[in-house]
C-alpha positions as CSV (number, residue, x, y, z in Angstrom):
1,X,85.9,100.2,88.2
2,X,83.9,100.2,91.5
3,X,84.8,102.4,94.2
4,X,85.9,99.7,96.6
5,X,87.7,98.0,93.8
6,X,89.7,101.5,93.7
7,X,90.3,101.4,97.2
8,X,91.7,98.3,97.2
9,X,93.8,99.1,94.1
10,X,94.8,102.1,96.7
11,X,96.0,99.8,99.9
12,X,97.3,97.2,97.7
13,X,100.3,100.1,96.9
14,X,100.2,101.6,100.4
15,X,100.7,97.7,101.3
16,X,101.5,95.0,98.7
17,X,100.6,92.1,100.5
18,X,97.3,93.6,101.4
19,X,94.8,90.3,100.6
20,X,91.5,89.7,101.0
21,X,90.1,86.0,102.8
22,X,86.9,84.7,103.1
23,X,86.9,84.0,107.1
24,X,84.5,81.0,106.4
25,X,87.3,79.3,104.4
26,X,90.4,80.2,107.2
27,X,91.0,77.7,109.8
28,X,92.4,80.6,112.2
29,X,89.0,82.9,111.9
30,X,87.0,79.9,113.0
31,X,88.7,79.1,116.0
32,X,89.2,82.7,116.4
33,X,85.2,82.6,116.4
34,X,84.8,79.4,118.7
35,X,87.0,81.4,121.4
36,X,85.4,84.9,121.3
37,X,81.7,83.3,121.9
38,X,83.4,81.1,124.9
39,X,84.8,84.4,126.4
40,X,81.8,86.9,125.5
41,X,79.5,84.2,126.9
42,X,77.6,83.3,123.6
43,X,77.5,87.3,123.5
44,X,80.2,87.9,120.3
45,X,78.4,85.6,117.3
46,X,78.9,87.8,114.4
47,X,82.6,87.3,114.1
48,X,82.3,85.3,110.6
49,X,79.4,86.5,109.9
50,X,79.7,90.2,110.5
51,X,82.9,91.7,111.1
52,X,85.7,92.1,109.4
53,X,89.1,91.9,110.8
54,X,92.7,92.6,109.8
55,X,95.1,90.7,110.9
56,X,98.8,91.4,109.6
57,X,98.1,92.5,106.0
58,X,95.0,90.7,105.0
59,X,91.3,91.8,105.6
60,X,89.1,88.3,106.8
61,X,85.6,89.1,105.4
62,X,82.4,87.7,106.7
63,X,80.3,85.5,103.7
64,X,78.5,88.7,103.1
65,X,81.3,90.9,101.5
66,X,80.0,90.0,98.3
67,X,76.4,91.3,98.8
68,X,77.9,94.2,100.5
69,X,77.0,97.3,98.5
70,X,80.2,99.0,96.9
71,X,80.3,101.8,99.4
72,X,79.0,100.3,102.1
73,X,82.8,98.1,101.3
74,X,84.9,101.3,100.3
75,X,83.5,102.6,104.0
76,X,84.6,99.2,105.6
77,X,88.0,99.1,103.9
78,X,88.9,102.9,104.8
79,X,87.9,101.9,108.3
80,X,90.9,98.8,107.7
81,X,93.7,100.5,106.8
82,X,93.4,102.7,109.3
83,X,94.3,99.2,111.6
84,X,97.1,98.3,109.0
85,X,98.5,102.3,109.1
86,X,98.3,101.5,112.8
87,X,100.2,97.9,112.7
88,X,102.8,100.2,110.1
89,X,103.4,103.0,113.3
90,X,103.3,100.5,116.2
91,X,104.8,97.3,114.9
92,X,102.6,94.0,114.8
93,X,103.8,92.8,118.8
94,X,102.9,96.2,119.9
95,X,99.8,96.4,118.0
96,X,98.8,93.3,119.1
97,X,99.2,94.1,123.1
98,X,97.6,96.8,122.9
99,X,95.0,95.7,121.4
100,X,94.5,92.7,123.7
101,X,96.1,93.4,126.9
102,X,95.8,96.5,128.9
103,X,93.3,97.4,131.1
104,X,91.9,94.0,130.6
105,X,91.3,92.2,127.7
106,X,87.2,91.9,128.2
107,X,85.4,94.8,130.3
108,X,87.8,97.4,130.1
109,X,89.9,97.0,127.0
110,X,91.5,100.6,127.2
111,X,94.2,99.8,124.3
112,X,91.3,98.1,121.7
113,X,89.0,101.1,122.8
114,X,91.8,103.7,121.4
115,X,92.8,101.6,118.5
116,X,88.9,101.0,117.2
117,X,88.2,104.8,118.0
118,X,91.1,106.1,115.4
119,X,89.0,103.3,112.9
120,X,85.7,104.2,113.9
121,X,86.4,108.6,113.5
122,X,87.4,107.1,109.8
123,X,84.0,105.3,109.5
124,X,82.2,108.3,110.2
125,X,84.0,110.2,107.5
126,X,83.5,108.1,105.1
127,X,80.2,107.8,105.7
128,X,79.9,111.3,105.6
129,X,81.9,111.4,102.8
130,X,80.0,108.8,100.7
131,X,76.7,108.6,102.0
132,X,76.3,112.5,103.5
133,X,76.4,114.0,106.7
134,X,73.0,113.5,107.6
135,X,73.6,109.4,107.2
136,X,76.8,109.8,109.8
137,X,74.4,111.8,112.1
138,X,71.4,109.0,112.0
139,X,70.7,107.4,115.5
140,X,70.6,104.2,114.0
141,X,74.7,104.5,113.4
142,X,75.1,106.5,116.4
143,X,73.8,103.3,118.6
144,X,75.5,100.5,116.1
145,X,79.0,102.1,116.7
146,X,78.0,102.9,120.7
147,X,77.3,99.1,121.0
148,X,80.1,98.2,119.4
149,X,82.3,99.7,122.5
150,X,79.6,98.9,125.0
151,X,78.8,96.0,124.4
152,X,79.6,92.1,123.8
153,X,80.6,92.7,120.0
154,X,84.6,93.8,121.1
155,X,84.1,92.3,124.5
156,X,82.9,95.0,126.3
157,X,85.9,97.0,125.5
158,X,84.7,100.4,126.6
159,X,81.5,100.0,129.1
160,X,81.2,104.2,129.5
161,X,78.5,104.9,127.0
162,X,78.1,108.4,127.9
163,X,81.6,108.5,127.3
164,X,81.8,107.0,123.9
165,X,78.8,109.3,122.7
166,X,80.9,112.2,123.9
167,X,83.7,110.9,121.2
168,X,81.5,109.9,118.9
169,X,79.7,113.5,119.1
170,X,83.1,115.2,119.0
171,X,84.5,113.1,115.7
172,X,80.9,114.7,114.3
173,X,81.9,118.1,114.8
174,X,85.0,117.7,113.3
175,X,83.8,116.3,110.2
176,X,80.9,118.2,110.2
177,X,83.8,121.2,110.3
178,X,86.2,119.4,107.4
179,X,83.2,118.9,104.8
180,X,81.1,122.1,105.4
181,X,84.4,124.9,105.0
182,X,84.7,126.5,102.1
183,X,87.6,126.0,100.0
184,X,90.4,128.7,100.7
185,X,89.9,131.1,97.3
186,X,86.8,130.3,96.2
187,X,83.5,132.2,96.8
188,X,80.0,130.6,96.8
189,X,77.6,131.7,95.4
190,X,74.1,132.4,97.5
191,X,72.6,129.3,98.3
192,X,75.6,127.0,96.8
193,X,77.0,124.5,98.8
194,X,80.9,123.2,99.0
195,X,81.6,119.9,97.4
């Protein structure tokens, strides 16, 4: 079994209506689509083809999903629970104010910012996890995941990029901290490296 086949084995007992939906195919997701281009100004068009998005307990998965490599899917679907562990703590009418309303729902999203920050520390681990440290340090991710709160993708949620690389620099160290210690009792050998 593949490890994102695991994973959602894993969520599916954690939450057992946990689904997966091809947006394409879902009537809500496309109108969900038509209305974040009209309010991001043409600037949000990856919606169905791009992003992934939970909404209550099913994961709406761009056309790609198939293609996707198998980590490259166990590192998207670690980042989703995360939002349906959320939904669990808050409650689905809290969730869902926070994540639209306050500041404002485009240019200063405060409450999306925190939600998609929890998510997007859990990205990095994974990728750190899965892929290595060194491909959770690359620029290239550094400035997709800066973007993602800068930018037109989440509606400009969080425009302080200096910010938002001081977050994601600080989830780094963490990480960086929680993979490279030593297991309590054991002692390396010169050279050898924790697993």
């Amino acid at each position: 079994m593949d490890l994102s086949e695991r994973l959602i084995e894993e969520i599916r007992q954690e939450f057992p209506a946990f689904r997966l939906v091809d947006k394409r195919r879902h009537g809500m997701s496309r109108a969900i689509d038509r209305a974040l281009k009209i309010v991001t100004i043409g600037g949000q068009r990856g919606y169905l083809t791009v992003y992934h998005t939970v909404i209550g307990d099913t994961l709406y998965v761009p056309a790609s999903w198939e293609s996707t490599s198998d980590v490259e899917r166990a590192i998207v679907l670690r980042h989703e629970r995360v939002h349906l562990r959320q939904r669990r703590r808050y409650g689905t009418a809290l969730m869902t104010f926070l994540y639209l309303v306050p500041f404002f729902p485009v240019g200063l999203a405060w409450g999306r910012a925190r939600i998609e920050w929890e998510a997007y520390v859990e990205t990095l681990r994974a990728t750190a996890e899965l892929c290595g440290l060194g491909a959770a340090r690359s620029p290239e991710l550094r400035a997709r995941i800066v973007r993602r709160f800068t930018g037109p993708d989440y509606g400009w949620m969080w425009p302080f990029g200096r910010q938002v690389e001081r977050w994601y620099d600080a989830a780094l160290q963490v990480i960086a901290a929680e993979l490279e210690e030593p297991r309590a009792g054991t002692v390396l050998e010169q050279g050898e490296h924790p697993a």
